[in-house]
N, C-alpha and C positions, 0 to 999 in steps of 0.2 A: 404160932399164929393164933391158933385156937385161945390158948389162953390168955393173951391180949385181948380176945372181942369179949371173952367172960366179963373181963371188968367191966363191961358197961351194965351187965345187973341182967339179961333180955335174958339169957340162956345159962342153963345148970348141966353143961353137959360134962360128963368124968375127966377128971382130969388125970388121972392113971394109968391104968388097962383097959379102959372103956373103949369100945369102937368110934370110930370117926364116923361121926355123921354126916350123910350124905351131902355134895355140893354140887348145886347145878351153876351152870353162869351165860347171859344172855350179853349179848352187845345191841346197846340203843344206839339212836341217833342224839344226838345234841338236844335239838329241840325237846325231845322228848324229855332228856332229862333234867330238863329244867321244871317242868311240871313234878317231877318227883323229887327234886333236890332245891324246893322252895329256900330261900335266903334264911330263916331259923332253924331249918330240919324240923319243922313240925310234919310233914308229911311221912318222912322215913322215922320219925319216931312214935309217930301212932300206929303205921304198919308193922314193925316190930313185933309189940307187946300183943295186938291182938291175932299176929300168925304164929308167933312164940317160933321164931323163926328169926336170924341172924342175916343182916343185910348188911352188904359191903360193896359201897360204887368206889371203884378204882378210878384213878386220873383219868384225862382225858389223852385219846387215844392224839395221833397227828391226823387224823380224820375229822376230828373233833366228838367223835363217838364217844359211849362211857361202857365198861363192861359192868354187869350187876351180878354180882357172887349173893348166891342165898345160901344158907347153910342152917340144916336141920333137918327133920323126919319126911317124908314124899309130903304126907299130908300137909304140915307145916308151910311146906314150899311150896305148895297148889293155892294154898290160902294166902299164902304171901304178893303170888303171882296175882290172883284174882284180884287183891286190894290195889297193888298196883296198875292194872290195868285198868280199874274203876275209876282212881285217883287223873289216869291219864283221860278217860272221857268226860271228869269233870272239869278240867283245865279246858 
């Protein structure tokens, strides 16, 4: 799994013997995640690069919910949240 999100270029983490780095994961509502999963992914591609921090929205739940996996360092993942959060009270 890890090494499949490498490819997208966001994160250098080991792909050997290196520890897994940490993953938190949050479930939204719908609405919500439309504001974060704008019709380009311009949103989750700018939060990315400047949490340096690895974001993955899974399907949609039959609630219509989405779960958000973040993956990286605590700090990374604070910054991630924060961005997101932001994103949501600009929408």
């Amino acid at each position: 799994m890890l090494r499949e999100m490498q490819g997208n270029n966001y994160m250098n983490y080991p792909q050997n013997n290196g520890p897994m780095p940490p993953t938190t994961q949050v479930t939204i509502p719908h609405a919500l995640s439309a504001c974060l999963i704008d019709p380009r992914g311009a949103r989750k591609a700018q939060i990315r690069p400047q949490s340096d921090c690895v974001i993955k929205f899974d399907d949609q739940l039959p609630s219509n919910d989405r779960i958000i996996s973040k993956i990286g360092m605590p700090n990374n993942i604070t910054q991630a949240e924060y961005l997101m959060q932001t994103a949501a009270k600009q929408s």
